[in-house]
Each structure stands twice: as C-alpha cells, then as structure tokens.
C-alpha angles and dihedrals in degrees: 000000000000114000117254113215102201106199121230099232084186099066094042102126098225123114125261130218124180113232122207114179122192099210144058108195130069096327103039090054092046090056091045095053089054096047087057093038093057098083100053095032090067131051087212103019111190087243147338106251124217120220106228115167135348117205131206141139092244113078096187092040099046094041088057098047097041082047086057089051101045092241123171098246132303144245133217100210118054088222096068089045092045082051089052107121091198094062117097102173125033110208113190105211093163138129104282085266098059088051105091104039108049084040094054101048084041091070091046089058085055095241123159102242143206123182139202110242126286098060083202156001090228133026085244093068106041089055091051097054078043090061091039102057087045094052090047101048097229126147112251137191129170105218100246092151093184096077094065093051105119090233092050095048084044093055080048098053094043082050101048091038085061088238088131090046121211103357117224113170133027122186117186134159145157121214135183134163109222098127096031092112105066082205094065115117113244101240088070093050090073090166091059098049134103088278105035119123098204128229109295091057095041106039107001089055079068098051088043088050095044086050092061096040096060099021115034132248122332119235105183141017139196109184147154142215137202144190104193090171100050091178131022129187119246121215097258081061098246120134118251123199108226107220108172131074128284107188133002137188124193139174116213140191118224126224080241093055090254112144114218134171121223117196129172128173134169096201102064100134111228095019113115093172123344113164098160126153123180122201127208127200135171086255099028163007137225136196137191143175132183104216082056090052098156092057139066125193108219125176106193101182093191094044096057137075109250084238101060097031109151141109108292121219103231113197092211086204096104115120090231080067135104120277101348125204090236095195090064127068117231117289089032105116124224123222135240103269093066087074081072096039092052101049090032084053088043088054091046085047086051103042090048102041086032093233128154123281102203136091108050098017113066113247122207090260084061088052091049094044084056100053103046074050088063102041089052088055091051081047096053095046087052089052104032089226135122110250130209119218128246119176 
C-alpha cells in the first residue's frame, strides 16, 4: 500500500484572516469565490482566509450557499455576524439598503469593511460611514472590482508613465438590457423594484469610479436621466409604479481640464453586459470592453513605426503584467470574476501588512466621491443646469 502524507493544516505558516459576508445571492457568492480562490491564485497570497460566517434572512437559502462555500456556519440577522469576534474583515455583499447600517456597526465594532457599491443610497450616508472608518482606524474599501482587472491597471500605468500624453476625452458607458421589453415582470427588472436602487446607482456608479480612476476628479457635470417604462406588472398581476432611473447620459469636466462623457442604461436592447471606455491623449489612445477583458487596445503615436500606426490588441496575460492569474500560462484568459479576487486579495494585503488602501483600491472617500458625483447628476437632470462639484 502506497503511503499516504496528511497534511497538518494547523501548522501551515500562512496568515489567517477571518471572512464574514452579508449576502447570499450573486455578490456574496462572487466574493466567496475570491476569498477561496486567493491561496492558489498567487504563488505568495497575503493570507489564507478563513471563511467564518455567511448572513442572510433566508435560512434554507443562506445554509445552502455558505455549505457550497465551505463556510464555518451562518446567521440570519447581520448584527450577530457583525458581533462575531472571529471575523476580521466584514464584506457587505447586501441589497443597496442594507448597505449603510451593517456597515456602520461593522466599523464600531472595529471590523475591517468592504462594501458593495454603492457605498450608499445618499451622500449622507456615505460621509458618515467616511468619518467613521477614519475615527475608528479601520481599513476600508468600496468594491469597485474593475479597477483590478490587468487591462484596466495597465491603462493606469501607461497613464501615469505619460506614454498617452495630455488627456483630453474620455467616453465611457455601461449598458444592459434587462428592462428593454415594457412587458417584462418586475421581478426580473431588479433594477426597477421597491428596492431597487436604478441604474445610476447600480451601473453608472462603475463608469464614474473608472473615470477617476483613470482620469482624475470631476469638477462639473451636465446629465440627464430618464424612466421609459414608467409601470410594470408584477406577477401577481398588480401594477407597480417604477420610480428610479433607467438610462442616463452625462457630459463632465475633468480637475485636468479633460472633457468625458459618462453614459449607463439598463434598457440597451442586445446588450447582456457592456461596461467600455476609450481615452484619448495628445500622444495616444486607449480602448477597453468588458466583454474583451484580456485585451487592451493601445495606440502609442510616438512607439510605433509611421508605416504600421494603428490601435494594438494587447493580450494582458502576460505574466509582466498587472495582476496575473499565476495558475494560467500566458494566452490563457482569466475570467470575470478575477477582477474581485485581485482587489478583495489587495484589501486582505492591506488590512494584514497595514498598507494603504488607496490608490488603486477604491476607499470609502472614492465611494463617497462617487456618489455626491451621481446625486448632482440627478440634480442636474431635474434642473436642467450644469453643476459644479464641491466635496
């Protein structure tokens, strides 16, 4: 018989960091799945975490899903999970609502948090969970996953290297097609319900954050908002009266004097999940989609010979890269869901070698910038004025 080595997991010398997620459904398993992803993605991950507890409202619903991911046990109500003392790091996966509270008495109980964007539903909010995280010293990141994509960081470092020259547009917009048919039940608009939050919240708070990211603060906006289906039948067959935003538009001035144009919409027929931006600069242009992840397009006027000028198609999969999938040779794409286990790996890399979150990962000041970005839009489309920005 062939002898069999067991390995002591106990005496393994990685770090461990105790995960709680607030959520069941497609976030919480996303973030799950990143947490368990961290120590084989990397050949020297931060830490191994340790899944603690999942919470949700549904018993039947959040036992199965914390039983897929291998999670210590779950609680029905946030404020036990939030009590928990094994839990390092508290990760709000919930519905919009649930985004301020749990969060908030996640920080006084002096957990390390990461929230689901929007950081809010109000500016208010989002500032006080701002001034709460910094009085309590807490490490804090709003989940905005795009920015850890590789072809996103490299479009950072050619920025930031100078290599694209004075930027002066940027075009960005994110586009799905879940309420296109006036006939859909609103159950399946989730976008469109009581709780839902609509799109600018839901997808244009992704295209703001990327402009900054890339770009630098916003100091003025012009937009425009729009409800094309203004009720929708339930299927109970009552009607509901859809009071959030379907689609917006908006033109922006950036701090560096760059002009962009940010546009969402969750009623672009045919699209399942476009989220592009293009950049253009006095020396270059660059180009990304979303549903191209693994390639940039970059145009570098004064890198290429006059002869052969034109946008490249970079496959950002080698291992030179940012953030690299390690487990996968070069030309072997990674999937969506990296975007999440490299800027959920960067926070645990933060929170246990105390290092600064900011500036790739997105702080709860980013999250709130965002969102005083978003209700002035909704101001702007009410009044029909440019707005300049305060913060």
């Amino acid at each position: 018989m062939k002898q069999f080595n067991e390995i002591d997991y106990t005496n393994i010398g990685a770090k461990r960091v105790g995960i709680g997620v607030l959520g069941y459904g497609f976030m919480g398993k996303v973030h799950s799945n990143a947490y368990l992803k961290m120590p084989y993605t990397y050949t020297d991950p931060p830490a191994h975490p340790v899944l603690i507890a999942m919470c949700g409202r549904d018993a039947g619903k959040v036992k199965d899903s914390a039983m897929r991911f291998g999670y210590k046990g779950y609680y029905t109500d946030w404020q036990h999970l939030v009590e928990d003392p094994r839990i390092d790091i508290f990760d709000n996966c919930a519905n919009d609502y649930l985004h301020f509270e749990p969060t908030l008495a996640a920080i006084k109980a002096g957990k390390h948090v990461v929230c689901e964007k929007p950081l809010a539903k109000t500016v208010k909010e989002a500032k006080q969970l701002v001034k709460a995280a910094g009085e309590a010293g807490v490490k804090h990141m709003t989940c905005f996953n795009y920015r850890f994509l590789p072809a996103v960081r490299l479009a950072k470092d050619i920025i930031e290297r100078g290599r694209i020259g004075t930027i002066y547009q940027f075009r960005g917009r994110y586009l799905q097609h879940s309420g296109h048919n006036p006939d859909e039940m609103l159950e399946n608009v989730k976008y469109a319900t009581v709780k839902g939050s609509g799109i600018m919240l839901g997808l244009g708070s992704h295209v703001i954050d990327m402009a900054r990211f890339l770009i630098g603060d916003i100091k003025s906006v012009c937009g425009l908002s729009k409800t094309f289906v203004k009720t929708r039948k339930t299927m109970s067959g009552k009607n509901h009266h859809v009071e959030v935003d379907e689609a917006n538009v908006a033109v922006v001035e950036f701090e560096n004097e760059a002009i962009g144009t940010i546009e969402s919409s969750g009623v672009s027929t045919g699209h399942k999940n476009q989220n592009t931006w293009e950049i253009n600069g006095s020396k270059g242009s660059l180009m990304f989609d979303l549903e191209d992840l693994n390639h940039l397009y970059v145009y570098l006027e004064d890198e290429q010979n006059e002869d052969v000028r034109g946008f490249t198609k970079i496959s950002v999969t080698e291992p030179s890269h940012p953030n690299p999938c390690l487990i996968l040779p070069r030309g072997h794409n990674a999937g969506w869901e990296y975007g999440h286990v490299h800027a959920l790996s960067h926070f645990v890399n933060c929170v246990l070698n105390d290092l600064p979150v900011a500036p790739y990962g997105a702080t709860f000041e980013d999250g709130y910038r965002v969102q005083v970005i978003m209700e002035r839009l909704k101001e702007s489309s009410e009044t029909g004025r440019r707005i300049q920005l305060t913060f």
